[in-house]
N, C-alpha and C positions, 0 to 999 in steps of 0.2 A: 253594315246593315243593322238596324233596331233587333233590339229583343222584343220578346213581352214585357220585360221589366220595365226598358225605354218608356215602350209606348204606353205604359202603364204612368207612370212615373210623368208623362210629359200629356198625357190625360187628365191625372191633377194640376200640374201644373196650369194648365187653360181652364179647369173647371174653378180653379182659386180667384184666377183673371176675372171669369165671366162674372162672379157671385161680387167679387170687389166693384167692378163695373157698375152691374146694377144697384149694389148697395149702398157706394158712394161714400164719401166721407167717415160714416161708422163703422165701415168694416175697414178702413184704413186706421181709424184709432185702434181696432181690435188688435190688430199687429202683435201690439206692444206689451202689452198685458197680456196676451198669449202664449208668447215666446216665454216673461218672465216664467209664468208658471208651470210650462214645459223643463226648464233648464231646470225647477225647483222641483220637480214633481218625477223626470226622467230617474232622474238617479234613485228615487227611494222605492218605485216601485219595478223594476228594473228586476231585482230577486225574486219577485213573485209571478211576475209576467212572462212569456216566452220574447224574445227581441224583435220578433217581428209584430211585435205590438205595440213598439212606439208610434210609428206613423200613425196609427189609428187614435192612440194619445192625443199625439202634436193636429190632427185632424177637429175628433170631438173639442179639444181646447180653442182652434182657432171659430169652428161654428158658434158655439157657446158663448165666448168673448164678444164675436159679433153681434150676436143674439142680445147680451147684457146691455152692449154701446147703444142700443137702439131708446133705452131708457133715461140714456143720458140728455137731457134738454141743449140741442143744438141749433144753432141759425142755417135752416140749411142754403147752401148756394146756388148759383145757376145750373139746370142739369150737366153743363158740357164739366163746370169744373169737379161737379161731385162724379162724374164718370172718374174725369183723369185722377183725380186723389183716391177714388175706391179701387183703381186700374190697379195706381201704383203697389196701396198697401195690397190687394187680392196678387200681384204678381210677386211682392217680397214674400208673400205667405206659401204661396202655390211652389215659388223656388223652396224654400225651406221644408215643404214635406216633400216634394221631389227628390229632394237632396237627400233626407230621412230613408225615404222607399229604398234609393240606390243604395244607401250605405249602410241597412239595420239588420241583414242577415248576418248570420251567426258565421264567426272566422274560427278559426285554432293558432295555436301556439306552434310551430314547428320545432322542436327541440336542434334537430340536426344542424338546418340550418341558421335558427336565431332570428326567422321570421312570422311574422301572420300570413297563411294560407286564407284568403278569403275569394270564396266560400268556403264553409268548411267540407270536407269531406264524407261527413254524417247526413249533409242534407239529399233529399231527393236528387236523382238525377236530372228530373225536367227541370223544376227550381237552380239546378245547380248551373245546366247548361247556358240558362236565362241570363242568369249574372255571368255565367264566364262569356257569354257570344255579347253582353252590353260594352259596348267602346265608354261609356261613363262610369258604369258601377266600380271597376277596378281603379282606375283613377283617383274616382271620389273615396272611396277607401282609403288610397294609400295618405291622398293629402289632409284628410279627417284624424286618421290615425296618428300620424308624424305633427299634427298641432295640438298642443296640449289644450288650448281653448273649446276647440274644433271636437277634440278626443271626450272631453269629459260632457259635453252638453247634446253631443249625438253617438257617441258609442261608449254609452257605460259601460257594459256587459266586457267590451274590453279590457282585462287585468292584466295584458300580457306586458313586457317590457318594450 
């Protein structure tokens, strides 16, 4: 059964769809230049923010981009092709803060046993339940955490080994 997180998380995910759809082409450029400055921009503010502030980062960044791409001088195409290219990049984007939502709450270190407890144990317990009853959150954690790629451009805040 879905959490709230889920359906939160797979709420963006279709509202990324819908906004790429209608926007076609320019918000599929957006993508790309969003992501970089997300991955350049995660880590440095990261210290200052709480962790459940990236999605809203990785969010403001991909509207914003879109918003810019729109100044850019383009031929546009026939509406069916500018859906299916605004589809695509709205659905790469929409996964990638879905993916952000599931995996940005704050973990711990477990000493005892040498692992990350995510969630951590400090958080609320409706928040906590959210992510522990999600069949994705703990998943996308573990396989975020275990790639070093993965680890540094969506879970900074993680220092543990």
């Amino acid at each position: 059964m879905l959490s709230w997180l889920d359906l939160m998380a797979l709420f963006v995910l279709a509202a990324a769809l819908a906004v790429g759809i209608r926007q076609g082409a320019p918000f599929a450029l957006a993508v790309i230049p969003a992501l970089v400055l997300y991955l350049i921009l995660a880590p440095l503010v990261t210290p200052w923010v709480p962790d459940f502030m990236l999605p809203l980062l990785a969010l403001v960044l991909g509207l914003g981009m879109a918003y810019a791409t729109h100044f850019i001088p383009l031929t546009r195409l026939t509406p069916t092709a500018e859906g299916v290219i605004g589809g695509v990049g709205g659905f790469l984007w929409g996964l990638f803060l879905a993916f952000t939502i599931w995996v940005s709450f704050p973990s711990e270190f477990v000493a005892s046993s040498g692992a990350l407890r995510y969630p951590s144990e400090q958080m609320p317990t409706g928040i906590k339940d959210g992510i522990v009853s999600s069949p994705f959150a703990r998943p996308l954690f573990d396989w975020a955490s275990g790639n070093p790629v993965l680890k540094a451009a969506l879970l900074p805040h993680v220092n543990h080994p």
